[in-house]
C-alpha positions in Angstrom: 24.1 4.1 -12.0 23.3 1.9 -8.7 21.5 3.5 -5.9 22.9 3.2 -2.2 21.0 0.9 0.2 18.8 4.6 1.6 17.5 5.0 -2.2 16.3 1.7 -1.9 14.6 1.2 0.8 13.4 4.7 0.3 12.1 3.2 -3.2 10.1 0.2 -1.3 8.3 2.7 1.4 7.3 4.5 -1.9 6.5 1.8 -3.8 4.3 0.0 -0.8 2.5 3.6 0.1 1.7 3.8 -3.2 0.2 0.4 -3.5 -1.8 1.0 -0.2 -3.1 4.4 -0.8 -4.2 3.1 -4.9 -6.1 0.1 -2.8 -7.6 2.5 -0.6 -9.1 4.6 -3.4 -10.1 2.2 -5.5 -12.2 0.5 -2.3 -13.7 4.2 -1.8 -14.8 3.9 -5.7 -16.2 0.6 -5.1 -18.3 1.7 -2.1 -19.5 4.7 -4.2 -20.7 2.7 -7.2 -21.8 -0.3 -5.3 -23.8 0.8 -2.1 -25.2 -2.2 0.3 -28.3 -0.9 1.6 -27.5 2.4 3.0 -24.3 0.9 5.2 -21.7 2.5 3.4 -18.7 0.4 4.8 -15.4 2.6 4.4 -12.0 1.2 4.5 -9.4 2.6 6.9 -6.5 4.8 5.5 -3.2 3.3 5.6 -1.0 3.8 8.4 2.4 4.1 9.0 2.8 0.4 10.2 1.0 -1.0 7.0 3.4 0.7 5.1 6.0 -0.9 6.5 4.6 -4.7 6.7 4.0 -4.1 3.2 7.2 -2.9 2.1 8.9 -5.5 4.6 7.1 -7.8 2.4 8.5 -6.4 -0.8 11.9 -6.6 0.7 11.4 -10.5 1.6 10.2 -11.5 -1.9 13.4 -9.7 -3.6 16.1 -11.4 -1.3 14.3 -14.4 -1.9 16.8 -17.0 -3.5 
């Protein structure tokens, strides 16, 4: 069954907040299990606008020919 042109760009914000907020927890492990010298550096939580760079992103490499 094809999905309409919503369902997929739905799909890429999904996909790309998924992919930031894995990044983001996986950097929060790191920090955890590797401290530098009591400067705990955290990264910031994904916004809105990330999202959608990143799933801009994701857009440009499909239609690429």
């Amino acid at each position: 069954m094809t999905k309409s042109p919503y369902e997929l760009r739905f799909e890429l914000l999904a996909f790309a907040r998924d992919s930031l907020t894995s990044y983001y927890y996986a950097k929060i492990e790191e920090a955890k299990n590797f401290p530098t010298k009591g400067n705990l550096v955290l990264p910031k939580y994904p916004t809105n606008d990330d999202v959608f760079v990143l799933a801009e992103e994701y857009k440009n490499f499909i239609e690429k020919k």
